[in-house]
N, C-alpha and C positions, 0 to 999 in steps of 0.2 A: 452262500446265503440263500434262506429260502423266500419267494416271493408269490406275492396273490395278484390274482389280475380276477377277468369277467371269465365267466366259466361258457358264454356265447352273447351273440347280438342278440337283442330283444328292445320291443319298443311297448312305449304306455303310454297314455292318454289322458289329460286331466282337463276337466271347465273349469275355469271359472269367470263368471258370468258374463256367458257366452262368448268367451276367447277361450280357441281349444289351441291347447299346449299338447305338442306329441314332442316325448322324447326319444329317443333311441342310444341306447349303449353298445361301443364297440367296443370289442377286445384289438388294439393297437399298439403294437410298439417303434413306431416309426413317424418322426414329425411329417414325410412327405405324404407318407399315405394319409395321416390324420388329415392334412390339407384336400388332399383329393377326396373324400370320404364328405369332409363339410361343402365340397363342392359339388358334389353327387346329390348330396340333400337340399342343397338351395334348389338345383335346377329341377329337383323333381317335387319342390312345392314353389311352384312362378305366385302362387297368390299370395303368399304368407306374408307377413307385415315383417317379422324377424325369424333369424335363425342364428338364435345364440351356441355358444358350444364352450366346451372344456376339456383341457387334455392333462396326465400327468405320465412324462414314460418313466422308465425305470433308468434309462442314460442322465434322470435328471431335469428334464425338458419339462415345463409347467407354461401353461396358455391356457387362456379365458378371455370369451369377448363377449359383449353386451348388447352387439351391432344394432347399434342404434335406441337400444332401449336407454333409461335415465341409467349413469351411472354406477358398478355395482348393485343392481338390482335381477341380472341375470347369468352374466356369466359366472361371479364368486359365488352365486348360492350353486351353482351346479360344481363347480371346482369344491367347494366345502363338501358337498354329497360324498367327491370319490375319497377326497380328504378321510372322512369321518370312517368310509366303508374301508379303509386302510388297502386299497387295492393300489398296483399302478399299470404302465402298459395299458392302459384305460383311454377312449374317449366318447363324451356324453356330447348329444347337442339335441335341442330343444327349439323346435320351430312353434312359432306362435301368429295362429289366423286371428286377425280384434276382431273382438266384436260388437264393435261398437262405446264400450261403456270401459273408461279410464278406470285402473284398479289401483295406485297411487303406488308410492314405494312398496311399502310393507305387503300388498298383496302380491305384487309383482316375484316378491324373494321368496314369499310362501308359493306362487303359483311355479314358477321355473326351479324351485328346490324340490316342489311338494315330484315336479314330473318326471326329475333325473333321478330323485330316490326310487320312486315305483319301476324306472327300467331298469335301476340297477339291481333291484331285489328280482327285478323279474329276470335278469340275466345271470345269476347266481354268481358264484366264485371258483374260482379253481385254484390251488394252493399248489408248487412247482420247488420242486428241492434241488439246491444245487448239490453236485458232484463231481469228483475229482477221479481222473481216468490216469493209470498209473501202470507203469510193465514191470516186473522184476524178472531177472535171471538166473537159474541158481543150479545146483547139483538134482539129482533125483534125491537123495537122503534129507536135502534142505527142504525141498516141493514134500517130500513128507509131514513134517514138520509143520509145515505152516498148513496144511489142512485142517487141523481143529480151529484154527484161527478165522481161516476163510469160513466154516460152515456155520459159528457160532459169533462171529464181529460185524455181520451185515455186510461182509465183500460179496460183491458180485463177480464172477468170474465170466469175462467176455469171449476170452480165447485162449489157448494154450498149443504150444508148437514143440514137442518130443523130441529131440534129436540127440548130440552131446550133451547138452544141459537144457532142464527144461526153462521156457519164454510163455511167462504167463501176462494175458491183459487183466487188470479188475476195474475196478468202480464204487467206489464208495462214498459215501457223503461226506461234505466237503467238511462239516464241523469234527468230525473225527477223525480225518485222512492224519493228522502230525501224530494221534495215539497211534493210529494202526502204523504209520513210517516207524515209531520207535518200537513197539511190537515185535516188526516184524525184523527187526536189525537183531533184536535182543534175544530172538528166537534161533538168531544163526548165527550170532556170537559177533554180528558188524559183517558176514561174508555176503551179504544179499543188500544190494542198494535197490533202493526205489526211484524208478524215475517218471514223474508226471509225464503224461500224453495230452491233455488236453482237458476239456470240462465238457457238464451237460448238465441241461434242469429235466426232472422226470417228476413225475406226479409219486 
């Protein structure tokens, strides 16, 4: 399956009136780092009034906290942001210095939304494909055979080893690997088994 995450950290900046909200976007895919990450940004703003955050990984794992502001007024607008931008392996948090002047609900979910949106636009996306890592074995006349297959079905050929019969690795993406397994059966009459090695996401 293919997935989006932040294509890098980046941070932005947003007033309103006179509470600066700076967010920052990480590219995470790990609840422990995301923890260390929000604890790196509290202790390096000691003034801040709050440092809300948000996370959604790709294992599944969804956090959002408010810390301390009115309920729902910061952490689910920044979780809605990565929501919306359809990324995961994502985490946004949003430190907020007051400034003096109460913004009530509704500006509070405009100010902590408006700042995880701008980092996240400013940290782009990066789109990651998975793929299916596969070996077959076979005669030199069958390794023939399946060369128009390889150069014309999107296989990638990783390595190949010559001896009695040739041992070739490939790599293809994972939505087509069951076409190309019956392909390449069909191509040698059922003589050539496929056997998965393993997976990978690649850009």
């Amino acid at each position: 399956m293919d997935y989006t995450t932040l294509g890098k950290e980046a941070t932005a900046t947003l007033t309103e009136k006179k509470s600066v909200f700076t967010a920052t976007a990480f590219p995470c895919d790990d609840e422990d780092k995301a923890t260390e990450i929000i604890s790196a940004v509290r202790k390096m703003n000691p003034g801040a009034r709050h440092t809300a955050y948000a996370y959604l990984l790709s294992d599944g794992k969804i956090k959002c906290s408010d810390d301390g502001e009115p309920q729902g007024t910061a952490g689910v607008p920044i979780l809605g942001v990565i929501q919306k931008s359809g990324i995961t392996d994502a985490l946004v948090t949003v430190t907020r210095y007051f400034g003096g002047i109460l913004l009530g609900a509704p500006g509070l979910v405009r100010a902590y939304g408006g700042a995880a949106r701008d980092a996240v636009k400013a940290a782009g996306t990066v789109t990651y494909t998975g793929y299916t890592d596969f070996r077959v074995s076979c005669s030199y006349s069958d390794y023939q055979k399946l060369l128009p297959l390889i150069r014309h079905c999107g296989i990638i050929e990783t390595g190949a080893e010559f001896g009695e019969f040739v041992t070739c690795d490939f790599s293809v993406k994972q939505l087509i690997y069951p076409e190309i397994e019956r392909k390449i059966s069909e191509i040698a009459a059922g003589r050539i088994v496929t056997v998965i090695t393993g997976s990978h996401y690649g850009i």
